[in-house]
C-alpha positions in Angstrom: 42.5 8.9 -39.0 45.4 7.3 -37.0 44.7 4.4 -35.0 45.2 6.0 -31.6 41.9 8.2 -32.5 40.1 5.5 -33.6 40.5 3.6 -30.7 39.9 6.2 -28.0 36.7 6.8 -30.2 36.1 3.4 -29.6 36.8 3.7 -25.9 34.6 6.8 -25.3 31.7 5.0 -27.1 32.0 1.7 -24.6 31.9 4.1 -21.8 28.8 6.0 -23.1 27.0 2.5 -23.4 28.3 1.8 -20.4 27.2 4.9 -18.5 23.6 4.6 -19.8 23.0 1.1 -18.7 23.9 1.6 -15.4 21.9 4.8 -14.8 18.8 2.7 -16.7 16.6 1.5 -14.1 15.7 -2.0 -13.9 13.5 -3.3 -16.5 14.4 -1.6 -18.9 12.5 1.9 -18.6 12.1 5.0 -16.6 10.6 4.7 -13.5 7.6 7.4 -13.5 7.1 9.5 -10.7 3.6 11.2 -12.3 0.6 9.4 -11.7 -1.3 10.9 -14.5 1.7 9.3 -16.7 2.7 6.2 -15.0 5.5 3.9 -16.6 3.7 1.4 -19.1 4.7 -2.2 -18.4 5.3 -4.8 -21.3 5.6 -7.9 -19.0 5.6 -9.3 -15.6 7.0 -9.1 -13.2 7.7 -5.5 -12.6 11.6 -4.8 -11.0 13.3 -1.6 -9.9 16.1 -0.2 -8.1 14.5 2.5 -6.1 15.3 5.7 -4.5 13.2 7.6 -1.9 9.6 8.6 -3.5 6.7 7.5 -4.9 6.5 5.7 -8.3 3.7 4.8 -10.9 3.7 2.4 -13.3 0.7 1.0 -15.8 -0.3 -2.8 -15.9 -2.0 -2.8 -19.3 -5.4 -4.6 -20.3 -4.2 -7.3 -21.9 -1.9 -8.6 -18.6 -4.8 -8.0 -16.3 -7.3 -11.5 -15.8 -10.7 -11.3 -14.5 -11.2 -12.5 -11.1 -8.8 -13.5 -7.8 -5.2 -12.9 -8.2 -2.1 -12.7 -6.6 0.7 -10.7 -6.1 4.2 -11.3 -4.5 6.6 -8.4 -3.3 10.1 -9.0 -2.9 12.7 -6.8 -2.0 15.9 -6.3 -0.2 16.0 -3.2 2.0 20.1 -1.5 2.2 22.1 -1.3 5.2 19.9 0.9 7.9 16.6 -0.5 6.9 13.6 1.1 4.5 10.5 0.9 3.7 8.3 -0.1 0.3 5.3 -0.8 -0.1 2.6 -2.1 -3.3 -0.5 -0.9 -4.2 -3.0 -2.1 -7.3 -5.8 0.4 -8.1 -8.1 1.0 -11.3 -11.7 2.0 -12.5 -13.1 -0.7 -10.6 -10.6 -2.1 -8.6 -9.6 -3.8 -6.4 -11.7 -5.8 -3.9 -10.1 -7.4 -0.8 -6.6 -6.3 0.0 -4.5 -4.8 -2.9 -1.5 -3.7 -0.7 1.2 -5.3 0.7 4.6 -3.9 1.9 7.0 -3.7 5.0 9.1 -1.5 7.2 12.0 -2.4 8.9 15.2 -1.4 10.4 17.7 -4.0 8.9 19.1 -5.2 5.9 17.3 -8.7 5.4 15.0 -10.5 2.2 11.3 -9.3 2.6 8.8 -11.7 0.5 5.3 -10.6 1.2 1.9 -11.9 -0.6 -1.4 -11.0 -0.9 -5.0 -11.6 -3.3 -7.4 -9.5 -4.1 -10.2 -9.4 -7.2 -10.4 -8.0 -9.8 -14.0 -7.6 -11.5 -12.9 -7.3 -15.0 -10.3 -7.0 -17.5 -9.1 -3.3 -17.0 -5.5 -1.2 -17.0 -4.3 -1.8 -13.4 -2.7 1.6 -11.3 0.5 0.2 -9.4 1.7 2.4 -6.9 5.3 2.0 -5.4 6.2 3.8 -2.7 9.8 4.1 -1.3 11.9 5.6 1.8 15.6 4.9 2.2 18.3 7.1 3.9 20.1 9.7 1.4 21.5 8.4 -1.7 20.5 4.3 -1.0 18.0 2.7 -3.1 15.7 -0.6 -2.5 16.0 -3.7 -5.3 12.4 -5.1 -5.7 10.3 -7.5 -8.2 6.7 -7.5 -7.9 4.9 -10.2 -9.7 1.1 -10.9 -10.5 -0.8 -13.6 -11.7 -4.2 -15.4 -10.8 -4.7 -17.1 -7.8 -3.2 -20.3 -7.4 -0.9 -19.9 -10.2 2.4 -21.7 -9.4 4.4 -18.0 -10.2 3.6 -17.3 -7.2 4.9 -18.1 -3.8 2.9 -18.2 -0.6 3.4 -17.0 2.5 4.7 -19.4 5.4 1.9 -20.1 7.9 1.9 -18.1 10.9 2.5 -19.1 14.3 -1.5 -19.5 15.5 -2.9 -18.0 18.6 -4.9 -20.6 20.2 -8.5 -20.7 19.6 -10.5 -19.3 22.9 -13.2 -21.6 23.6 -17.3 -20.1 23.3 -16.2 -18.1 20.0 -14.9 -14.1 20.5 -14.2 -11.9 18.2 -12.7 -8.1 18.6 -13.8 -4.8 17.1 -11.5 -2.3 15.6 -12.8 0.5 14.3 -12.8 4.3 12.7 -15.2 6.7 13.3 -14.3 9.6 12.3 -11.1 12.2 11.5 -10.1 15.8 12.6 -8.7 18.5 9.9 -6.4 21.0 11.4 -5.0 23.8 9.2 -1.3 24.1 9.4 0.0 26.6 6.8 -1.6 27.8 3.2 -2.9 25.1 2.3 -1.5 22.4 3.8 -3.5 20.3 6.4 -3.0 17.8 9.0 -5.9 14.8 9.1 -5.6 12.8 12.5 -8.0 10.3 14.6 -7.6 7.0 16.2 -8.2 3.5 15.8 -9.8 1.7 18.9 -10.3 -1.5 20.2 -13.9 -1.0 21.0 -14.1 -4.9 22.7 -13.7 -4.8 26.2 -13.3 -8.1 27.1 -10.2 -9.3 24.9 -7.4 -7.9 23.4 -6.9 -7.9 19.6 -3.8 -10.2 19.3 -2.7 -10.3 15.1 0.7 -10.6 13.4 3.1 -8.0 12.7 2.3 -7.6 8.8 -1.7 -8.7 9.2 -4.1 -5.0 9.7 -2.8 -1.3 8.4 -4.4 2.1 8.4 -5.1 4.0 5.2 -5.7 7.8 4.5 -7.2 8.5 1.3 -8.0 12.3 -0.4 -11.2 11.1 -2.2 -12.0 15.2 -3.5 -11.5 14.8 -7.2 -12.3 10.5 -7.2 -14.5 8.5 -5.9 -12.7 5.0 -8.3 -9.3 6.6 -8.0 -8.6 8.5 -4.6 -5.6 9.6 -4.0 -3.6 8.0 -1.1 -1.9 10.0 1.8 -0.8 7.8 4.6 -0.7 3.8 5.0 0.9 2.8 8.3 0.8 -0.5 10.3 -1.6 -1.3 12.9 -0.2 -3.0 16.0 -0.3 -6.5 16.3 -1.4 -6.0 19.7 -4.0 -3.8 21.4 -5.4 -4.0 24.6 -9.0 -3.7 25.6 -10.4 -0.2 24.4 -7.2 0.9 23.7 -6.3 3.8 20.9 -3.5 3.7 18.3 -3.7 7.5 16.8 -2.3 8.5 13.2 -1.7 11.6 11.3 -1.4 12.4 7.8 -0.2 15.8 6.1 -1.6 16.6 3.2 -0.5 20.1 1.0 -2.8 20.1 -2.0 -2.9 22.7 -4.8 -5.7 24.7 -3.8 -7.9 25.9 -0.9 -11.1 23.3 -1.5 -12.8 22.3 1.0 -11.3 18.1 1.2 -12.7 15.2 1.4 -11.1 12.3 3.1 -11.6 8.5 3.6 -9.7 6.4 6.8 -9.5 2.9 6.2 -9.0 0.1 8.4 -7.2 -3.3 5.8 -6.6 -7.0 6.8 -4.7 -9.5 5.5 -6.7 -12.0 3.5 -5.2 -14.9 5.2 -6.3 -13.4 9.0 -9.4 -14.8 7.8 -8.5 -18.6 7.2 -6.1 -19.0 10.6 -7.1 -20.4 13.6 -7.0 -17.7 15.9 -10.3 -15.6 16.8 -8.2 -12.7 18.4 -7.9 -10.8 15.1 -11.2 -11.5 13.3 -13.5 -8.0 13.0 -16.7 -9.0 14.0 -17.7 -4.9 13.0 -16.7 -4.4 9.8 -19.3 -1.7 9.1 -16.8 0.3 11.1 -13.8 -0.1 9.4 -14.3 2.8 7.1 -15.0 6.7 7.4 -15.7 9.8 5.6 -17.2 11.4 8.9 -15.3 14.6 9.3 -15.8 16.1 13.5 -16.4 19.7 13.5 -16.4 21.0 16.6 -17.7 18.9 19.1 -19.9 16.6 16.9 -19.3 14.5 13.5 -21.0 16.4 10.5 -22.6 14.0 8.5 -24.2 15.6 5.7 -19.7 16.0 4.9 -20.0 12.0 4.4 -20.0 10.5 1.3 -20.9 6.2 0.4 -18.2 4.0 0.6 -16.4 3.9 -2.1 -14.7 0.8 -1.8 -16.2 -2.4 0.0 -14.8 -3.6 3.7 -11.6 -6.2 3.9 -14.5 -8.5 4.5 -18.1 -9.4 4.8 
């Protein structure tokens, strides 16, 4: 063999290599888009270089701790802005808030925290989900460990809303949803969130309450989320913020469905009393309205407890 085919053979292998490290994702592995196959994880923390979707990935038993942890998000959105956001789930998990994640318009660091518990030693569900423009991707680390361990970062303290004098509080709630039947099978879930207080506004931060959707037909531990979108950070007395979801599953079944109202954990330990729940019991539904009145015997328990007691 001359020497000029050894050495494009030599070439052609170095741009092989190179190809496949480039189109390998970050951390080494495939990023899973099958949440019946997630990616398996081998250490912490988990990083990716995301397109569009929705991504699954596998925190094994033996990097899981029993009781409050933490989890960090960071990541850098492309030019245009995007969206990404976190969420922890398994057989018995998670209690408090488990989901963290930001939408924005501009290219800028995000660093987001939040704790939850975790009742025992299990394999944890992370789900990632992503939207960028066409062909742009989102660079994130997401990072775990138990509370108060110096991995973590926390948040910088908020700017605090003054405290009212006498002691208020505000109700948000959910009280039930409304299936409309768009095409085949698809459906469209809607309702509203309210500010049932009529004396006070809810005043909160931009990143502190969300709205979650969740198809709870098939599991009760495991429900399938449709929709988490932010809650304003302002609401005025008795005023509405309305959602909708779209949800195409694979067959005609009659659904179930679960809206969730989330806080931050650390809405709890500020100062302000603008954005504490004094309701909770409200913060949850699986009260479908047929008609003109909410069918109840179409409600199921709780499946998961309320941000807070």
């Amino acid at each position: 063999m001359t020497h000029a085919k050894v050495l494009t053979k030599l070439l052609l292998s170095v741009l092989f290599m190179l190809t496949v490290f480039l189109l390998t994702p970050a951390g080494g592995a495939a990023q899973s888009r099958d949440r019946e196959s997630p990616t398996v994880v081998d250490s912490l923390p988990i990083r990716g270089n995301l397109g569009t979707g929705t991504y699954y990935y596998q925190i094994p038993e033996g990097l899981v701790s029993e009781g409050s942890a933490s989890a960090r998000l960071n990541f850098t959105p492309p030019d245009g802005g995007g969206s990404l956001t976190a969420n922890f789930s398994g057989r018995r998990c998670c209690e408090g808030e488990p989901t963290l994640g930001e939408s924005t318009g501009y290219s800028h660091d995000i660093g987001l925290n939040t704790t939850f518990t975790i009742p025992g030693r299990q394999d944890l569900l992370v789900t990632i989900d992503v939207a960028v423009a066409p062909k742009q991707t989102i660079r994130f680390s997401l990072a775990m460990a138990p509370a108060g361990s110096s991995v973590l970062i926390k948040p910088p303290r908020p700017e605090l809303t003054p405290t009212t004098p006498g002691g208020v509080c505000t109700d948000l709630g959910v009280d039930f949803y409304v299936v409309n039947n768009l095409r085949g099978f698809t459906k469209k879930i809607s309702g509203a969130v309210r500010n049932y207080t009529t004396t006070h506004p809810f005043k909160s931060y931009e990143r502190g309450q969300w709205l979650q959707v969740f198809d709870i037909t098939d599991s009760t531990r495991g429900p399938v989320r449709l929709l988490q979108v932010r809650i304003p950070k302002d609401m005025a007395p008795g005023a509405m913020f309305t959602y909708g979801a779209v949800h195409t599953p694979s067959d005609g079944r009659r659904r179930r469905y679960q809206i969730k109202i989330v806080y931050g954990a650390w809405l709890v330990r500020d100062r302000s009393e603008f954005n504490d729940d004094c309701n909770p019991a409200n913060d949850t539904t699986e009260t479908e309205m047929i008609s003109s009145s909410p069918r109840e015997e179409r409600t199921i328990e709780a499946i998961e407890p309320v941000p807070r007691p």
